[in-house]
Wavefront OBJ file of the C-alpha trace (Angstrom):
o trace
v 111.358 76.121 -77.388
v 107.551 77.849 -76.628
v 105.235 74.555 -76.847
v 101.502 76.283 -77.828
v 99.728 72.962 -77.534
v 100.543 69.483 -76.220
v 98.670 66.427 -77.696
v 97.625 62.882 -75.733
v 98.377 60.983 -78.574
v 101.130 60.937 -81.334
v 102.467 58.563 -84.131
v 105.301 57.273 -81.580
v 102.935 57.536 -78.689
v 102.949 53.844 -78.133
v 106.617 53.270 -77.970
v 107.900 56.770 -76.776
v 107.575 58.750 -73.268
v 107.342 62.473 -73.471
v 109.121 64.207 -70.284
v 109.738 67.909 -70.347
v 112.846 69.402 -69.142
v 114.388 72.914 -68.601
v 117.849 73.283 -70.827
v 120.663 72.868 -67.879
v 118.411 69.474 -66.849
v 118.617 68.214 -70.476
v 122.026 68.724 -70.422
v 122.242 66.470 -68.367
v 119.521 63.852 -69.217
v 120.473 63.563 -73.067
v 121.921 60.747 -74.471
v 124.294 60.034 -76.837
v 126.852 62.664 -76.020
v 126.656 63.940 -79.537
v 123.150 64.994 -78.737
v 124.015 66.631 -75.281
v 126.727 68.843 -77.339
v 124.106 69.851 -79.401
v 122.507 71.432 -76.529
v 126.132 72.951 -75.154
v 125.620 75.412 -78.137
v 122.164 76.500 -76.947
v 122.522 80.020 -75.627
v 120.117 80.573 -73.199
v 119.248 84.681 -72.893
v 121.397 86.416 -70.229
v 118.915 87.803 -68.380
v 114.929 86.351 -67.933
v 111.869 88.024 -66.081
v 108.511 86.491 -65.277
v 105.864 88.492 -64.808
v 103.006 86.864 -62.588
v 99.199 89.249 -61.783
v 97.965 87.407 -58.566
v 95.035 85.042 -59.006
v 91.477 85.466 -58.714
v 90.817 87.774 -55.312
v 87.310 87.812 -53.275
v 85.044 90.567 -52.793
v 82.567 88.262 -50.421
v 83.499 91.523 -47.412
v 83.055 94.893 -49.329
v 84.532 96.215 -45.784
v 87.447 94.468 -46.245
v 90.786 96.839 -46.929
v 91.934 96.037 -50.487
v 94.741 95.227 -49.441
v 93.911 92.119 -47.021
v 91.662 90.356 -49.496
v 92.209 86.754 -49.964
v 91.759 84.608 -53.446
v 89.244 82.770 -53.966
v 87.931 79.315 -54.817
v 89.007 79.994 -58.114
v 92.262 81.733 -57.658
v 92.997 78.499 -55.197
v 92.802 76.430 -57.902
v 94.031 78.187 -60.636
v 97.680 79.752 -58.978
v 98.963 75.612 -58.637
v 97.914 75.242 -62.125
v 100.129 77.715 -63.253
v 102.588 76.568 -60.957
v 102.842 73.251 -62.659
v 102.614 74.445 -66.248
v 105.424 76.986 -65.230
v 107.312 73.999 -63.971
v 106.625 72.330 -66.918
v 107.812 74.920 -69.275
v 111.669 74.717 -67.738
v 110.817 77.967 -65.504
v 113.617 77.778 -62.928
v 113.671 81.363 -60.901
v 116.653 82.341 -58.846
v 114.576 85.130 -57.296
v 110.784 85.218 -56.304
v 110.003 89.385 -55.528
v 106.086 89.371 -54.599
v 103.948 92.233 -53.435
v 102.839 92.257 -49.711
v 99.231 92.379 -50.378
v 97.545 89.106 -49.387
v 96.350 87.897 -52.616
v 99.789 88.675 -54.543
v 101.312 86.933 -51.394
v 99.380 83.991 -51.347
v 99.845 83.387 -55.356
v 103.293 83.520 -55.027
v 103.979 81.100 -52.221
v 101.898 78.857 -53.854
v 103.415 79.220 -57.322
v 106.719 78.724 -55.264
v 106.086 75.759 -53.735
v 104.573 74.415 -57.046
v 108.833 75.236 -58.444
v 110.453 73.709 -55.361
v 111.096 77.229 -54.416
v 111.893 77.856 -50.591
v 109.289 80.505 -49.404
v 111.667 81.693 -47.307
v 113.688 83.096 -49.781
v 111.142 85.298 -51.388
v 111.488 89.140 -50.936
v 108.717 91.204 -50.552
v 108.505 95.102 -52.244
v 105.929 97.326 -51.121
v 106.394 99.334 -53.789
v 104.791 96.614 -56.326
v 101.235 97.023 -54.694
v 99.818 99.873 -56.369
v 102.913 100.487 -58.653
v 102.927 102.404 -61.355
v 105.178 100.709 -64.970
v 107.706 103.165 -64.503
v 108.087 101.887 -60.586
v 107.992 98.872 -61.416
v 110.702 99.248 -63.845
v 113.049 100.499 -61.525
v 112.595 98.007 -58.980
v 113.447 95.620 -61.959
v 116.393 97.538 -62.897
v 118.335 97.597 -59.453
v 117.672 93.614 -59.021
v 120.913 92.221 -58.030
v 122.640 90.490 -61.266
v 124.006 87.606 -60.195
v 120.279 86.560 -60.029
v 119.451 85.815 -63.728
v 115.886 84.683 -63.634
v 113.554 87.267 -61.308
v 110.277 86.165 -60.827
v 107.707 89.433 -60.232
v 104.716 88.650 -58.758
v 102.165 92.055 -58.699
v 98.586 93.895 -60.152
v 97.442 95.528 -62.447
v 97.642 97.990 -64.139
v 101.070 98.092 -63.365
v 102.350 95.191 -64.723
v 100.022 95.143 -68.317
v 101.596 98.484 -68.758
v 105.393 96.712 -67.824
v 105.030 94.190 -70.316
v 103.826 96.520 -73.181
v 106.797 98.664 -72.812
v 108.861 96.289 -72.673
v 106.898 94.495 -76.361
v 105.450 97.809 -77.745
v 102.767 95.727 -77.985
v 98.600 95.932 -77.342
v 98.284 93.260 -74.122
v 94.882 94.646 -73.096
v 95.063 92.805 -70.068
v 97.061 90.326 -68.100
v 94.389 88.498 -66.897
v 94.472 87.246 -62.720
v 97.389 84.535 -62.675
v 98.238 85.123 -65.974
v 101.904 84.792 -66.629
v 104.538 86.778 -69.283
v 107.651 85.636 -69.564
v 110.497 87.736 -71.370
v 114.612 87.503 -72.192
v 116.846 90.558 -72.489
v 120.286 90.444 -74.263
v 121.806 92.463 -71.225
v 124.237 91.148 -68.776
v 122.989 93.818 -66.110
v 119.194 95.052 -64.827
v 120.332 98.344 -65.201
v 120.484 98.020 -68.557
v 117.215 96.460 -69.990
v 115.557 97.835 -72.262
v 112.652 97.476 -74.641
v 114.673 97.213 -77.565
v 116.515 94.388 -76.018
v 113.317 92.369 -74.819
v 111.534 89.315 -76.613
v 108.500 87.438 -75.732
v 109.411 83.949 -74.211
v 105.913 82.900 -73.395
v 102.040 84.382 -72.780
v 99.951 81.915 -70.530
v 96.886 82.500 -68.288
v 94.286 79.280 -66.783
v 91.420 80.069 -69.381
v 94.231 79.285 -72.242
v 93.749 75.630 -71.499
v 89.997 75.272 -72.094
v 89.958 72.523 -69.911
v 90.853 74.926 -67.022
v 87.121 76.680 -65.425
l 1 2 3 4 5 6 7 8 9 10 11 12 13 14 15 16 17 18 19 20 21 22 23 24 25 26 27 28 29 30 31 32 33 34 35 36 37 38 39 40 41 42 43 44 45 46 47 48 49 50 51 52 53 54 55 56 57 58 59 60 61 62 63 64 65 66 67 68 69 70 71 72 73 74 75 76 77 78 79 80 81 82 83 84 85 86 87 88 89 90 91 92 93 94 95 96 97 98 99 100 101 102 103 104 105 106 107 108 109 110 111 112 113 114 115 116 117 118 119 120 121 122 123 124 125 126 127 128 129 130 131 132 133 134 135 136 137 138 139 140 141 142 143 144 145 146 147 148 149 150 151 152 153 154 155 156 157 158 159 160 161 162 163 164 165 166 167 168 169 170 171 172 173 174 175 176 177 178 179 180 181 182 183 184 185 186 187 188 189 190 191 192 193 194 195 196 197 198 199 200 201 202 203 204 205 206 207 208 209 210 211 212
């Protein structure tokens, strides 16, 4: 399920602890069994790609190289955030692909380390930094299949425009660490498509308004 708000307090919230799992944990986790063969019937979409703009860069050295900037105080705090609400939301990627630049580098070995993702089993694509939809739509369609759930970790414009082909939808703007998540009924990269895309999740860290 897509939670849109989670509340501190509840009618069972005395008696009952809240934990969030991802489906192949509650599998596990659930009790009785009729419950857990509830969840066997859960279909979970064949194929699943997250789509991560790097946080919040500085500009402090206008002589820096655009490509070597760092984040920022801001983008330091907000890429763990997103990190743990990713986490939180059952995101499980067999595959982190991050562009080289520094600041799309940075956001995604800390958004790995925030998913218990080995750094050292990210890729990195130069094609991603400065990439154009249509590039990055190719890279995403010659991923190796047997990895289900890519993780894409990039700029725009590039990946604003990705995501609206893939909706046909008006995202004006991914904003910097802001995260879209989408399922294709395909069983191969090759063959996603938008018509066989859906919207699994929108987040960014101004969402939560306790987030600066």
């Amino acid at each position: 399920m897509d939670a849109v708000q989670e509340a501190d307090r509840w009618p069972e919230s005395g008696s009952r602890e809240r934990r969030w799992f991802g489906l192949d944990d509650a599998r596990r986790e659930i009790h009785p069994p009729g419950a857990a063969a509830v969840l066997e019937n859960i279909k979970r979409p064949e194929l699943m790609l997250t789509l991560v703009r790097h946080a919040k860069s500085s500009w402090g050295d206008p002589g820096l190289d655009d490509f070597l900037r760092p984040l920022n105080d801001r983008g330091r705090r907000d890429a763990p955030e997103m990190g743990r609400r990713l986490r939180q939301g059952g995101v499980q990627p067999a595959l982190i692909v991050s562009s080289p630049a520094k600041r799309a580098l940075k956001t995604a070995r800390i958004i790995a380390g925030e998913l218990d993702f080995h750094e050292d089993d990210m890729l990195e694509n130069a094609v991603i930094y400065e990439a154009t939809a249509a590039e990055l739509l190719a890279l995403v369609q010659g991923l190796p299949d047997e990895k289900r759930d890519v993780m894409l970790v990039g700029h725009n414009p590039g990946l604003t425009d990705l995501a609206n082909f893939f909706l046909r939808s008006g995202i004006d703007d991914i904003p910097t660490c802001g995260v879209v998540r989408l399922a294709f009924s395909a069983r191969r990269w090759r063959d996603i498509t938008a018509q066989r895309a859906s919207l699994l999740m929108v987040d960014f860290p101004k969402k939560n308004p306790d987030t600066a």
